[in-house]
C-alpha positions as CSV (number, residue, x, y, z in Angstrom):
1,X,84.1,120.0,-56.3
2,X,85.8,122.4,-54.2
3,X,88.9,124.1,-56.0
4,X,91.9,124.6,-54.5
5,X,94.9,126.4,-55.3
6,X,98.4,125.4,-54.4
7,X,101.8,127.7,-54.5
8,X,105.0,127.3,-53.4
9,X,107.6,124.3,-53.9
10,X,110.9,124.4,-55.8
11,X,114.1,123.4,-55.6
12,X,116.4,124.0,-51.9
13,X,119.2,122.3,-50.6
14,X,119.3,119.9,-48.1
15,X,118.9,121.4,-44.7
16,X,116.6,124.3,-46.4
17,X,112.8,125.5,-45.7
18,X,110.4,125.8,-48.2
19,X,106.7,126.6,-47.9
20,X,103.2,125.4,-49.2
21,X,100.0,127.5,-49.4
22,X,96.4,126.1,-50.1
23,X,93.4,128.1,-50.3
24,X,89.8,127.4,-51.5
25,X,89.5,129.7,-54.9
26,X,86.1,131.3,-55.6
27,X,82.7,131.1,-53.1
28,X,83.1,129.7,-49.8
29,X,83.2,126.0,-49.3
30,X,82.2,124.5,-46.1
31,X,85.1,121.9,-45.2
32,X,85.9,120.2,-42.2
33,X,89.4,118.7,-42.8
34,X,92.7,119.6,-45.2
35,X,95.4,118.0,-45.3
36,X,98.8,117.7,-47.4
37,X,99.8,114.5,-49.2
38,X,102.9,113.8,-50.9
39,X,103.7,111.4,-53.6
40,X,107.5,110.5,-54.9
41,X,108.3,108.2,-57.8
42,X,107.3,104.5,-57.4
43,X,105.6,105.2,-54.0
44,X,101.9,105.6,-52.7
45,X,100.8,108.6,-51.7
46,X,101.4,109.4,-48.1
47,X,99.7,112.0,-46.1
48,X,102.2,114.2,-44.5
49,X,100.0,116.3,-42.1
50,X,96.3,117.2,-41.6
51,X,94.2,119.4,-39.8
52,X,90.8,118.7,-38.4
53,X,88.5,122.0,-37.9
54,X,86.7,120.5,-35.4
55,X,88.7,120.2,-31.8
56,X,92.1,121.4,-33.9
57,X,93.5,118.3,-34.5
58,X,96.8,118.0,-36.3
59,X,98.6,114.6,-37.2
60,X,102.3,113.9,-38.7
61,X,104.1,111.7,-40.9
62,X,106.3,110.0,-38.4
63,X,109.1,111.3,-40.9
64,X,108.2,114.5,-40.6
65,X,107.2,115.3,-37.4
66,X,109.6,118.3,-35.4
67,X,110.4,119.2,-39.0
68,X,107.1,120.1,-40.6
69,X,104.5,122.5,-39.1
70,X,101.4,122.3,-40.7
71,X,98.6,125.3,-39.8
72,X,94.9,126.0,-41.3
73,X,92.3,129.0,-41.2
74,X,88.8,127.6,-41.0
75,X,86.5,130.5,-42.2
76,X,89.2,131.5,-45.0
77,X,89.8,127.4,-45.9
78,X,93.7,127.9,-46.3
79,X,96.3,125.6,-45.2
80,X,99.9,126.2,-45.1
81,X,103.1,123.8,-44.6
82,X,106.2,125.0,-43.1
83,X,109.0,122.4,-43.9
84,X,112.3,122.9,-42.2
85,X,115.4,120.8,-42.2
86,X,114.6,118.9,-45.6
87,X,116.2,115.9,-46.6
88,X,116.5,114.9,-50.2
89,X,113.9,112.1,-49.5
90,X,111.4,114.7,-48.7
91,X,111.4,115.3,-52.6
92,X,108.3,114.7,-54.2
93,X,105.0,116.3,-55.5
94,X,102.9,117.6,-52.7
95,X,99.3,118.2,-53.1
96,X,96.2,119.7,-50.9
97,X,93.3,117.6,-50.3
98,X,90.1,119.5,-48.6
99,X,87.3,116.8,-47.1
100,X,83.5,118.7,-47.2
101,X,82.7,114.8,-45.1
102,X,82.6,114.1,-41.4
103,X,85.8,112.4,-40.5
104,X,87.5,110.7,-37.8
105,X,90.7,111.6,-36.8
106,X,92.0,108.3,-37.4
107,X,90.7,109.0,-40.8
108,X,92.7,112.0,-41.4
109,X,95.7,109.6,-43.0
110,X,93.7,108.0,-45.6
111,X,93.5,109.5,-49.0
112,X,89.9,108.6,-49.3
113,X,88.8,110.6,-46.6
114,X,89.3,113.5,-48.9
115,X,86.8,114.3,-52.1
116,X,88.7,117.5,-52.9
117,X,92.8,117.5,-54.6
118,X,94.3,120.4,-55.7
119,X,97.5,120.1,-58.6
120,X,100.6,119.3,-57.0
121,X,103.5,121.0,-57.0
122,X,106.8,119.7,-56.8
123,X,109.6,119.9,-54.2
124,X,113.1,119.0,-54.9
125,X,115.7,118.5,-52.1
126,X,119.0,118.3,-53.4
127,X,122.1,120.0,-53.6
């Protein structure tokens, strides 16, 4: 199990930014994708962005994308989530997922690509 530590979240207004860090905690893990899923009440978790190390390859939520930026460090396993421009339906706990597999980008969406889930942490767009 690779542990993974998550900040950031809280309550903004609609319109705000807020912020998510991930990082690896303790010896260095070998991954080779992290991503960001989100999960609101009465809905399946949806993965909001990921990053594949290998060739750099990032993929959106269609809901998100122009709003959220998502960015990675490979050698220090961290991932970060820029969200601009939230809208209350953007509320929901977020978490980090790290995969230690091979996968494909069109892989990147599905939950089970990833063997590794940080706690989530709970954003809240409202005014």
């Amino acid at each position: 199990q690779v542990p993974l530590v998550v900040s950031g979240g809280g309550l903004v207004q609609p319109g705000g930014s807020l912020s998510l860090s991930c990082a690896v905690s303790g010896r260095t893990y070998s991954t080779s994708a992290m991503a960001w899923f989100r999960q609101s009440l009465g809905k399946e978790r949806e993965c909001v962005a990921a990053i594949r190390w290998r060739g750099g390859n990032t993929i959106y939520a269609d809901s998100v994308k122009g709003r959220f930026t998502v960015a990675g460090d490979k050698g220090k396993n961290t991932l970060t989530l820029q969200m601009n421009s939230l809208k209350p339906e953007d509320t929901a706990v977020y978490y980090c997922a790290a995969s230690t597999g091979s996968p494909i980008v069109s892989s990147l969406r599905s939950a089970a690509t990833y063997d590794n889930w940080g706690q989530g942490t709970q954003v809240t767009v409202s005014s």
